[in-house]
PyMOL Python script that loads the backbone (N, CA, C, O; Angstrom):
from pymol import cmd

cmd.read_pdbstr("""\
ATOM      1  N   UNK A   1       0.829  -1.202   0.000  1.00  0.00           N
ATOM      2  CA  UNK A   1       0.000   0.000   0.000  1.00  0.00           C
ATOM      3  C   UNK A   1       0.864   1.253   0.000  1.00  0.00           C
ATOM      4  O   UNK A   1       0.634   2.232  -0.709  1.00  0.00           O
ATOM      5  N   UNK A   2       2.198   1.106   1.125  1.00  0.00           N
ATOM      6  CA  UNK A   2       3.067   2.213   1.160  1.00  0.00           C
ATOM      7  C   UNK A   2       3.576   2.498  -0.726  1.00  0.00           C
ATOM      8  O   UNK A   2       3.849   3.608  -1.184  1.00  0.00           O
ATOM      9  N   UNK A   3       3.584   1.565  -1.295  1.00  0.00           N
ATOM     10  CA  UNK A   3       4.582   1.688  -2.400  1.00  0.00           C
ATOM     11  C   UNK A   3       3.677   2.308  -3.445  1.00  0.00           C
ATOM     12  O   UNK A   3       4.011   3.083  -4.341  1.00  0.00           O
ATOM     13  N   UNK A   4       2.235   1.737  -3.119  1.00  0.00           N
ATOM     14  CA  UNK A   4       1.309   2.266  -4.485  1.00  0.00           C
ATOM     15  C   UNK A   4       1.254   4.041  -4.106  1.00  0.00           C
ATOM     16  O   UNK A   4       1.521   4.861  -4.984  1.00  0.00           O
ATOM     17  N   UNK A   5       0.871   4.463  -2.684  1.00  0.00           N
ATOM     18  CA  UNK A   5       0.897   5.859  -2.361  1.00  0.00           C
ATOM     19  C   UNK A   5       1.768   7.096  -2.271  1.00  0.00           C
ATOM     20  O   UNK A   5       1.488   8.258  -1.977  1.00  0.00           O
ATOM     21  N   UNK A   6       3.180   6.369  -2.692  1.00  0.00           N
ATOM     22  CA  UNK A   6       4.149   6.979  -3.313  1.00  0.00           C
ATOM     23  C   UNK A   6       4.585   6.917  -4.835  1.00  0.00           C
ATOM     24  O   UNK A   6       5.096   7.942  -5.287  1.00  0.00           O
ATOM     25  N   UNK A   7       4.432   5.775  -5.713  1.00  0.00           N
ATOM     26  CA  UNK A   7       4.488   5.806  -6.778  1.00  0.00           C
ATOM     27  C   UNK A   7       3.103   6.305  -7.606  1.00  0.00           C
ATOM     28  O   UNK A   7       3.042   7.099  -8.545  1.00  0.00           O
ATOM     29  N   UNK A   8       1.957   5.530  -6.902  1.00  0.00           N
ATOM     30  CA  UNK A   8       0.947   5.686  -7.815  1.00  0.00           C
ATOM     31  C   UNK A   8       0.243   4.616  -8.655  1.00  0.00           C
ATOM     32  O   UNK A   8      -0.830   4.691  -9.254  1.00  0.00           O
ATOM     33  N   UNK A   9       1.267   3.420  -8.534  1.00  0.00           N
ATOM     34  CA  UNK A   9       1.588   2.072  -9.130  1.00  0.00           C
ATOM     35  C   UNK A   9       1.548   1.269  -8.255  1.00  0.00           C
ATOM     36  O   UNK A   9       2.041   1.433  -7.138  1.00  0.00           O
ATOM     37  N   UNK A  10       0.946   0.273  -8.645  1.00  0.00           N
ATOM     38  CA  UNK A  10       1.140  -1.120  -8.253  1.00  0.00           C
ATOM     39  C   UNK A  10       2.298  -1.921  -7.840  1.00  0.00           C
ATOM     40  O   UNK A  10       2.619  -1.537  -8.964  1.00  0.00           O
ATOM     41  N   UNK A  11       3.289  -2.668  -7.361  1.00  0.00           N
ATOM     42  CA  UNK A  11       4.684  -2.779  -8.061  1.00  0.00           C
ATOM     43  C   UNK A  11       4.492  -3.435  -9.015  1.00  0.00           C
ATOM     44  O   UNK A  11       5.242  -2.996  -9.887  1.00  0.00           O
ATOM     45  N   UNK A  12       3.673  -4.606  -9.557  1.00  0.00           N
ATOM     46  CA  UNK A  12       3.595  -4.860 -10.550  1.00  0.00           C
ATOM     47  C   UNK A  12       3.554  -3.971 -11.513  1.00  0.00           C
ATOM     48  O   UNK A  12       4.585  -4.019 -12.184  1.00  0.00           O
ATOM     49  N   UNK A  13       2.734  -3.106 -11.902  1.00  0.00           N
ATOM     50  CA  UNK A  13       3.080  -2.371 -12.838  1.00  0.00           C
ATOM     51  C   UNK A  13       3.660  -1.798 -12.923  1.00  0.00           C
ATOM     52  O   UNK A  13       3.855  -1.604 -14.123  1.00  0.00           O
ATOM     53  N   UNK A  14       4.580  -0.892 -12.001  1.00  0.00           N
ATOM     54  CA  UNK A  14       6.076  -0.316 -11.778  1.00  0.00           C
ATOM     55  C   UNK A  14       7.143  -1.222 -12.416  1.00  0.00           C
ATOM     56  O   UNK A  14       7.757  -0.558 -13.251  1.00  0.00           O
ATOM     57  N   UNK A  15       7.471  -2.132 -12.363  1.00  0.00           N
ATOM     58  CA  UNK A  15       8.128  -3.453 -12.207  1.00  0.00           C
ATOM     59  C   UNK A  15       7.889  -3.068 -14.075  1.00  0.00           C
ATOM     60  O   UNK A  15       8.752  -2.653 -14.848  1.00  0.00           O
ATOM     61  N   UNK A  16       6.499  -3.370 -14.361  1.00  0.00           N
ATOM     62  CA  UNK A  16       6.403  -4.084 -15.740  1.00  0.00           C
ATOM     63  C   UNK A  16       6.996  -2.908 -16.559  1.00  0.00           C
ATOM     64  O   UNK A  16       7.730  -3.117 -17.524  1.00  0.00           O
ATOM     65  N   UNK A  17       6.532  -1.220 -15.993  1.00  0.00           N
ATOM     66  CA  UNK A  17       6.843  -0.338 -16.802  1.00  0.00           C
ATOM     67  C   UNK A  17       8.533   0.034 -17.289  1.00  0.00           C
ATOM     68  O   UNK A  17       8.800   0.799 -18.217  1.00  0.00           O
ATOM     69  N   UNK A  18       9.587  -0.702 -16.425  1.00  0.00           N
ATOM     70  CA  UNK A  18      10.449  -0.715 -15.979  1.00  0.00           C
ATOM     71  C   UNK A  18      10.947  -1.439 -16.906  1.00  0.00           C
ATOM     72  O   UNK A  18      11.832  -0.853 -17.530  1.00  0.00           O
ATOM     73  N   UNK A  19      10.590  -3.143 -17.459  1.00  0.00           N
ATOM     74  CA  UNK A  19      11.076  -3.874 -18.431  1.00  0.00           C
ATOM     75  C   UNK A  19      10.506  -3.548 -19.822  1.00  0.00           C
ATOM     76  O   UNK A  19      10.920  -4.285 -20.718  1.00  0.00           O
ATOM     77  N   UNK A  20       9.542  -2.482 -20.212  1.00  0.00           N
ATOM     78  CA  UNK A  20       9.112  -2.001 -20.978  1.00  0.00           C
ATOM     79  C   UNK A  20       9.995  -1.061 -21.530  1.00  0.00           C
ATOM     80  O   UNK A  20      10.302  -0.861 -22.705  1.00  0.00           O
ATOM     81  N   UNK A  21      10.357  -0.513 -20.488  1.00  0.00           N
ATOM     82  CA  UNK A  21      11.159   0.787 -20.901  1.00  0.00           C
ATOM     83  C   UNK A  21      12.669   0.538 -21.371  1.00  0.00           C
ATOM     84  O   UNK A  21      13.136   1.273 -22.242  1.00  0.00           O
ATOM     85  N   UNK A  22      13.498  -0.562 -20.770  1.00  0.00           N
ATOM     86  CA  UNK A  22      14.369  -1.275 -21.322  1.00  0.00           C
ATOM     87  C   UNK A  22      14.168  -2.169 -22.472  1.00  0.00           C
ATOM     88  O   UNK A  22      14.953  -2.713 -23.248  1.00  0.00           O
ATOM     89  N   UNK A  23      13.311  -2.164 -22.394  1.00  0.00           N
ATOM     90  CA  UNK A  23      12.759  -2.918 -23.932  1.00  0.00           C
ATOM     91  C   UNK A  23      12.895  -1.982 -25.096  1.00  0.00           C
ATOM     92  O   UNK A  23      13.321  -2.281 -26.211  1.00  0.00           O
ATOM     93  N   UNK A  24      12.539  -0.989 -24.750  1.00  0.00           N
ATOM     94  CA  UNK A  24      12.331   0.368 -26.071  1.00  0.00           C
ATOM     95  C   UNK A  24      13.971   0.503 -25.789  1.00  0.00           C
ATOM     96  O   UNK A  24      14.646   0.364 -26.810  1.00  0.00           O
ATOM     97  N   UNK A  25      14.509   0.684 -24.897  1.00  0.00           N
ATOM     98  CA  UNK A  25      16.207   0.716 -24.966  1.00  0.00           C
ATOM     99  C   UNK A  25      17.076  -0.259 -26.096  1.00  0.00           C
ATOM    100  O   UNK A  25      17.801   0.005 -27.055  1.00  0.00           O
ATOM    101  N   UNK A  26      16.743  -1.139 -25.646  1.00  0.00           N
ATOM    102  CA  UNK A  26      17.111  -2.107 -26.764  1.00  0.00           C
ATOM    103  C   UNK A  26      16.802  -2.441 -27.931  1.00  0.00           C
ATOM    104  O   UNK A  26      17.565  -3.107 -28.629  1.00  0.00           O
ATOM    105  N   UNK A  27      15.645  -2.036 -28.327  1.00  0.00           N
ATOM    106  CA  UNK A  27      14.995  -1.825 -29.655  1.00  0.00           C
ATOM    107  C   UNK A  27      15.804  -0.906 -30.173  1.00  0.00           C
ATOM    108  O   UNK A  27      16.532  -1.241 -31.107  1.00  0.00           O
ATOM    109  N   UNK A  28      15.835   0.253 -29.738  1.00  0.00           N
ATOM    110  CA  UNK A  28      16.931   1.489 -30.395  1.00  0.00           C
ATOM    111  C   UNK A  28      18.381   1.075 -30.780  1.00  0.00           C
ATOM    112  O   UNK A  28      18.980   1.763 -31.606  1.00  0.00           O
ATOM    113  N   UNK A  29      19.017  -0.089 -30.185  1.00  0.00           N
ATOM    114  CA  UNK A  29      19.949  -0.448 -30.657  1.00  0.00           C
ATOM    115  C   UNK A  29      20.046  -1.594 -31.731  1.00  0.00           C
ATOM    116  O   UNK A  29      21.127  -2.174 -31.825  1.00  0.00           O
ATOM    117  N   UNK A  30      19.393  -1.829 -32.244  1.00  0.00           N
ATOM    118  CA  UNK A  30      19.570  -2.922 -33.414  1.00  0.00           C
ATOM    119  C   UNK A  30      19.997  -3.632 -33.164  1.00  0.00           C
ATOM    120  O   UNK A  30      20.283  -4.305 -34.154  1.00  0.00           O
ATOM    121  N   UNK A  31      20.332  -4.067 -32.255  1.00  0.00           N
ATOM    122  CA  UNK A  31      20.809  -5.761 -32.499  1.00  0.00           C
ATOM    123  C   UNK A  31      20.044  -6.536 -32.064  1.00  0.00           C
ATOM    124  O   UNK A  31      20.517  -7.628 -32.376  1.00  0.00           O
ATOM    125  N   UNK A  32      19.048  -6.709 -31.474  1.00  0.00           N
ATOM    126  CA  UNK A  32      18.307  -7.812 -31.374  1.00  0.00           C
ATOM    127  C   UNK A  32      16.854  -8.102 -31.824  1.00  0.00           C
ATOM    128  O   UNK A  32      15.931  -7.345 -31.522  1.00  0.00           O
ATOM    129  N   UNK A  33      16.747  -8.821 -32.293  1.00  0.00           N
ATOM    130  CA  UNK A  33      15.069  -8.640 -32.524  1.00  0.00           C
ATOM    131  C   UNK A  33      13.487  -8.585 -31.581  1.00  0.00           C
ATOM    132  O   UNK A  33      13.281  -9.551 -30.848  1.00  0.00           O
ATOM    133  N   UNK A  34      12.829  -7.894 -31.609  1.00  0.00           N
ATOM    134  CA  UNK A  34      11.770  -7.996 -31.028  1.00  0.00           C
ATOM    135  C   UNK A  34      11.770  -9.430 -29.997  1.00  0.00           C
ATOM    136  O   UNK A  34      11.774  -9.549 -28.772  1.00  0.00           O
ATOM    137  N   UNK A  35      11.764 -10.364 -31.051  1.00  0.00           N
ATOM    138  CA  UNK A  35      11.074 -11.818 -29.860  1.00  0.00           C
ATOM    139  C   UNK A  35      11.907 -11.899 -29.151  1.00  0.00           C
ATOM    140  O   UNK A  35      11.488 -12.401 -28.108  1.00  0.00           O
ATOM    141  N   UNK A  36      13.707 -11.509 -29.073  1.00  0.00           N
ATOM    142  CA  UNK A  36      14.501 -11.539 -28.562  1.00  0.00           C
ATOM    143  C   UNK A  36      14.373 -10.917 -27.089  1.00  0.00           C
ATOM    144  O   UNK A  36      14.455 -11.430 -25.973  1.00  0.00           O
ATOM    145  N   UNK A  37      14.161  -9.728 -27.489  1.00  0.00           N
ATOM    146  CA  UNK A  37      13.933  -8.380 -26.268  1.00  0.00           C
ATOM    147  C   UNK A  37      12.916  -9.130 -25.307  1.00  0.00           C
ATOM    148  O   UNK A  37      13.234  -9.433 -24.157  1.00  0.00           O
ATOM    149  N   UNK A  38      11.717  -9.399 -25.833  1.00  0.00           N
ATOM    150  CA  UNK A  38      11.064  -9.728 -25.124  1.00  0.00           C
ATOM    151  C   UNK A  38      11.457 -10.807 -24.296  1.00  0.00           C
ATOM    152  O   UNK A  38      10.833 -10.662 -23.244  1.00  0.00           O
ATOM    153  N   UNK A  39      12.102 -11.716 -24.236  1.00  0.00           N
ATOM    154  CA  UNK A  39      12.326 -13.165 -23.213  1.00  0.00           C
ATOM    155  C   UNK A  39      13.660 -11.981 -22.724  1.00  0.00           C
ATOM    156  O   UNK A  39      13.786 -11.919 -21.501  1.00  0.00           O
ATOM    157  N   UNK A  40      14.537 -11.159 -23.456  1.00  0.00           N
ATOM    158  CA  UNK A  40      15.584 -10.666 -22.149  1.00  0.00           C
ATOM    159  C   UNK A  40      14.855  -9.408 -21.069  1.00  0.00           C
ATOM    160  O   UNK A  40      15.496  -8.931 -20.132  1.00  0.00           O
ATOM    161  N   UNK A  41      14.106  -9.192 -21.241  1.00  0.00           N
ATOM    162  CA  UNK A  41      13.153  -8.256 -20.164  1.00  0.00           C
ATOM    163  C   UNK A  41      12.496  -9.208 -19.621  1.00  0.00           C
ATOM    164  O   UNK A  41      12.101  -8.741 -18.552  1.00  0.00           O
ATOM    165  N   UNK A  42      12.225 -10.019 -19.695  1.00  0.00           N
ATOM    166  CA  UNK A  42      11.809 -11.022 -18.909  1.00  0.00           C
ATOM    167  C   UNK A  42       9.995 -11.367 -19.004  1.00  0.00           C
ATOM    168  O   UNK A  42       9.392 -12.085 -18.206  1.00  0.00           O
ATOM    169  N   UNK A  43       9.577 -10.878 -19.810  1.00  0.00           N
ATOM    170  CA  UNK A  43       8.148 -11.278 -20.589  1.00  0.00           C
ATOM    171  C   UNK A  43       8.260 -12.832 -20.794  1.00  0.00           C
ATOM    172  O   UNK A  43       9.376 -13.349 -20.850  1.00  0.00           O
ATOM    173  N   UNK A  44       7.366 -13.416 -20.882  1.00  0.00           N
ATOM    174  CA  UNK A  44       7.434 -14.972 -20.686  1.00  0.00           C
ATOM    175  C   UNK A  44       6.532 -14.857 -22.358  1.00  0.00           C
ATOM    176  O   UNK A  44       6.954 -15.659 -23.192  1.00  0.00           O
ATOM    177  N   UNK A  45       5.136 -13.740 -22.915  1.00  0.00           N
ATOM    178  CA  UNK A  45       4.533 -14.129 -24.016  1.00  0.00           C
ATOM    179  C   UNK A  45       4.500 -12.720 -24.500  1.00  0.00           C
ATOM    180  O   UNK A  45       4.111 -11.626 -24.093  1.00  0.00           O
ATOM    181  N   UNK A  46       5.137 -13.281 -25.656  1.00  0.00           N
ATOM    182  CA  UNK A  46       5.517 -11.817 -27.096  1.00  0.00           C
ATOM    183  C   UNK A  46       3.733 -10.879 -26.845  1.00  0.00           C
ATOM    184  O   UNK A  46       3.752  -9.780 -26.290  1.00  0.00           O
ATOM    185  N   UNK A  47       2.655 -11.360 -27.218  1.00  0.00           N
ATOM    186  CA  UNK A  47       1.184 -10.950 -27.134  1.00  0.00           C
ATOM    187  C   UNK A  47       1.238  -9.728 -25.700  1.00  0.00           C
ATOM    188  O   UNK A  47       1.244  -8.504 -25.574  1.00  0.00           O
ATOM    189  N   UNK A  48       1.265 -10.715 -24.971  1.00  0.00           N
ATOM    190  CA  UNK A  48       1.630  -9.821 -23.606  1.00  0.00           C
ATOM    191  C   UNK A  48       2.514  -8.533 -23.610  1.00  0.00           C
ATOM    192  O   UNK A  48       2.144  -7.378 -23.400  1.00  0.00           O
ATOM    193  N   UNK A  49       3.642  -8.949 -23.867  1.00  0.00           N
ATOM    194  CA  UNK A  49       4.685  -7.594 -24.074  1.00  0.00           C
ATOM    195  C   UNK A  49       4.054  -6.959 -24.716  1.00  0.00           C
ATOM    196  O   UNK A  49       3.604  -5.994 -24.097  1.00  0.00           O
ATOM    197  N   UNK A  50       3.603  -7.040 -26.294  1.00  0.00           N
ATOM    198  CA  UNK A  50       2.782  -6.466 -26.926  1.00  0.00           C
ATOM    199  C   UNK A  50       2.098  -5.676 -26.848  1.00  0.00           C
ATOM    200  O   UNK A  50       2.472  -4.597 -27.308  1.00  0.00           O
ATOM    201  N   UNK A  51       0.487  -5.773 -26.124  1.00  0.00           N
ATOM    202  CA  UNK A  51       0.040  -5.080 -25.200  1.00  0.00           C
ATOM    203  C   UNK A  51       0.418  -3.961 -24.277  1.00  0.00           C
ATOM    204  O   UNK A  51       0.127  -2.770 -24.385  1.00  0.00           O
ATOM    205  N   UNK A  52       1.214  -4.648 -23.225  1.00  0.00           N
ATOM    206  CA  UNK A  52       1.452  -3.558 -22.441  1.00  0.00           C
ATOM    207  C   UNK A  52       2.712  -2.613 -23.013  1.00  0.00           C
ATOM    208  O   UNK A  52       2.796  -1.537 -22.422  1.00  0.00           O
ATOM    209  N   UNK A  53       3.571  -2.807 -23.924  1.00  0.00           N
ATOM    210  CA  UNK A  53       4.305  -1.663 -24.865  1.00  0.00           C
ATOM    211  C   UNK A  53       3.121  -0.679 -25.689  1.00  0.00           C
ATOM    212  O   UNK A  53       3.371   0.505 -25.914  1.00  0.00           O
ATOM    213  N   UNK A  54       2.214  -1.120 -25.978  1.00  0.00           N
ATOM    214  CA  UNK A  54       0.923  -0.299 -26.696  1.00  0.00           C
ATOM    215  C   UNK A  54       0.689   0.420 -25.694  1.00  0.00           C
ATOM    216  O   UNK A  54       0.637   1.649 -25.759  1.00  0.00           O
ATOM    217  N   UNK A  55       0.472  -0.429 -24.362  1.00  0.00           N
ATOM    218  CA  UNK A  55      -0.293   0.898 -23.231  1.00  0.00           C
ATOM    219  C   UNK A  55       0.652   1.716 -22.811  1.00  0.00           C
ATOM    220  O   UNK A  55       0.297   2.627 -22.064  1.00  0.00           O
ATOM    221  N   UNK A  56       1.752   1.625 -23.096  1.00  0.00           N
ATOM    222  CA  UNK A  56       2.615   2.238 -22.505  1.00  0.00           C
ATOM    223  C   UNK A  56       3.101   3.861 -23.124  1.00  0.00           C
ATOM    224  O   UNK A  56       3.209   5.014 -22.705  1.00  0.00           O
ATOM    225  N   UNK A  57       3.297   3.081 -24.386  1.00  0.00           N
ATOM    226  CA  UNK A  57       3.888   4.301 -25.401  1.00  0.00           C
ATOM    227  C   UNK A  57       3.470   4.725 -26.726  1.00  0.00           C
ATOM    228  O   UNK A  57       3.996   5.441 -27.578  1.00  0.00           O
ATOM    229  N   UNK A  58       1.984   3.850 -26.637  1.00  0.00           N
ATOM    230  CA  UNK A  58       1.161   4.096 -27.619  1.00  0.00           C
ATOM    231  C   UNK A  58       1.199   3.802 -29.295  1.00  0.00           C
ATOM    232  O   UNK A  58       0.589   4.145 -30.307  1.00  0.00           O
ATOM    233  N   UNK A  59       2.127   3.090 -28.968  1.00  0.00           N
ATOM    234  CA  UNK A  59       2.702   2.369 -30.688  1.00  0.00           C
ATOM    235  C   UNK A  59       3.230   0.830 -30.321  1.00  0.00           C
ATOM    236  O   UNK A  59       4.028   0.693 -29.394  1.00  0.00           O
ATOM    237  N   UNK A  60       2.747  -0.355 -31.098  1.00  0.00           N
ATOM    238  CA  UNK A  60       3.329  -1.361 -30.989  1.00  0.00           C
ATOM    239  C   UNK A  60       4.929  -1.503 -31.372  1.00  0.00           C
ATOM    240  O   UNK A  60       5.622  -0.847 -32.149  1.00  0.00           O
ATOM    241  N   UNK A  61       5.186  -2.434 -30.660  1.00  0.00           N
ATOM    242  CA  UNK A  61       7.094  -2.490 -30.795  1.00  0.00           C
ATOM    243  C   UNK A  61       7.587  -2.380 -32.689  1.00  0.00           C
ATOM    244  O   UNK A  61       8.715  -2.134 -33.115  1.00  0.00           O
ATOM    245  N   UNK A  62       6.511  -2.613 -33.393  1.00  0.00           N
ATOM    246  CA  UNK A  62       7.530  -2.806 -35.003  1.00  0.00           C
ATOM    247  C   UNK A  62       6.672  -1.370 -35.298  1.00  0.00           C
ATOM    248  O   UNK A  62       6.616  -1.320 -36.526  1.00  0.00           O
ATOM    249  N   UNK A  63       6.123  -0.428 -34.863  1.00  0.00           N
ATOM    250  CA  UNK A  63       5.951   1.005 -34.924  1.00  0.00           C
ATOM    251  C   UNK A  63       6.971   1.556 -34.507  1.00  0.00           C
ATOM    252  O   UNK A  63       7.890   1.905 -35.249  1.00  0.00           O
ATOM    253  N   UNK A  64       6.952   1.723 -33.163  1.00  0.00           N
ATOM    254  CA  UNK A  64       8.375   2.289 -32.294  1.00  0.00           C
ATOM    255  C   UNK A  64      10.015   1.992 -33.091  1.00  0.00           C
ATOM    256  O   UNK A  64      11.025   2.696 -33.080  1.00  0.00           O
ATOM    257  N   UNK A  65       9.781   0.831 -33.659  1.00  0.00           N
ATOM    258  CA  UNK A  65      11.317   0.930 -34.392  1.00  0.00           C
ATOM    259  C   UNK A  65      11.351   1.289 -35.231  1.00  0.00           C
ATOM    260  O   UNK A  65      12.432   1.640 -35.702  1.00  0.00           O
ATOM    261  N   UNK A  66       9.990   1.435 -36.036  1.00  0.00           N
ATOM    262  CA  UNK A  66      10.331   2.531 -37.477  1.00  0.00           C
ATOM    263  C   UNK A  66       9.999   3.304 -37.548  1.00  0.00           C
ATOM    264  O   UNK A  66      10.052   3.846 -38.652  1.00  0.00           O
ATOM    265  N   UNK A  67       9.279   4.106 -36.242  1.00  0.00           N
ATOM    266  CA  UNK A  67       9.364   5.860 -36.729  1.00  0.00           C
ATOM    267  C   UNK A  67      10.740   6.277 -35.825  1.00  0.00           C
ATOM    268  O   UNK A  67      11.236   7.381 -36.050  1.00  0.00           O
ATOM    269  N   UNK A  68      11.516   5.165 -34.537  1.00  0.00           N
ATOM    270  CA  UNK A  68      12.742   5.537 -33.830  1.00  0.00           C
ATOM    271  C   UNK A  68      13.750   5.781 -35.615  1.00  0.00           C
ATOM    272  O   UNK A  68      14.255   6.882 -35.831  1.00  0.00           O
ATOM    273  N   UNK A  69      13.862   4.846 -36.483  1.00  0.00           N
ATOM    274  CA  UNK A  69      14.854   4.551 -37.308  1.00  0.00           C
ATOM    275  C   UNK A  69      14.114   6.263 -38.848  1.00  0.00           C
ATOM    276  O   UNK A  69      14.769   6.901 -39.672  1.00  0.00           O
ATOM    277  N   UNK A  70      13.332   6.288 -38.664  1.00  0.00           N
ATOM    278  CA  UNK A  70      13.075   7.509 -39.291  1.00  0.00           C
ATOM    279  C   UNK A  70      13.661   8.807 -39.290  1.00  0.00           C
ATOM    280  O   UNK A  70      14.097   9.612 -40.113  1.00  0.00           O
ATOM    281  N   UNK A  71      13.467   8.685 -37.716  1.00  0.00           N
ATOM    282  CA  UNK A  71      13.917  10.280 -36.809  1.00  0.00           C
ATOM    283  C   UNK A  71      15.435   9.998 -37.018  1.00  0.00           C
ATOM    284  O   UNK A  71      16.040  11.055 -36.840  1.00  0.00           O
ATOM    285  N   UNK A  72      16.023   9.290 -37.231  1.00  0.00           N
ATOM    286  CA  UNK A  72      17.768   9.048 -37.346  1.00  0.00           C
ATOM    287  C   UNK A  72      18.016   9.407 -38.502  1.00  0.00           C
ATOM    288  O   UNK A  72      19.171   9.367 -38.926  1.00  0.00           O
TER     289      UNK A  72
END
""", "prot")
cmd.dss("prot")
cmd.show_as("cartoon", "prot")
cmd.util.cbc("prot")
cmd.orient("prot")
């Protein structure tokens, strides 16, 4: 309860926004692919990651890498 009334978050979703956000880190670097990222952030199902990268930043992961690779 202490943790949601200082963050605002759940830790779960703290937690998730956290491997999300390293996820878009690693996307920006090209070397690995999507299904990749996802099992090293620690997502267990691509669908899932999926999702919550949409809620997150409002573009699915093969959006985010081609308007990131645009702006370059």
């Amino acid at each position: 309860k202490k943790f949601k009334a200082i963050t605002g978050q759940s830790t779960t979703e703290f937690i998730r926004a956290i491997r999300v956000k390293r996820a878009a880190t690693l996307m920006k670097t090209g070397k690995y692919s999507i299904t990749e990222i996802v099992f090293m952030v620690g997502f267990s199902d691509p669908k899932h990651f999926r999702s919550c990268f949409k809620k997150q930043f409002g573009q699915t992961p093969t959006q985010f890498i081609k308007n990131y690779k645009e702006m370059d």
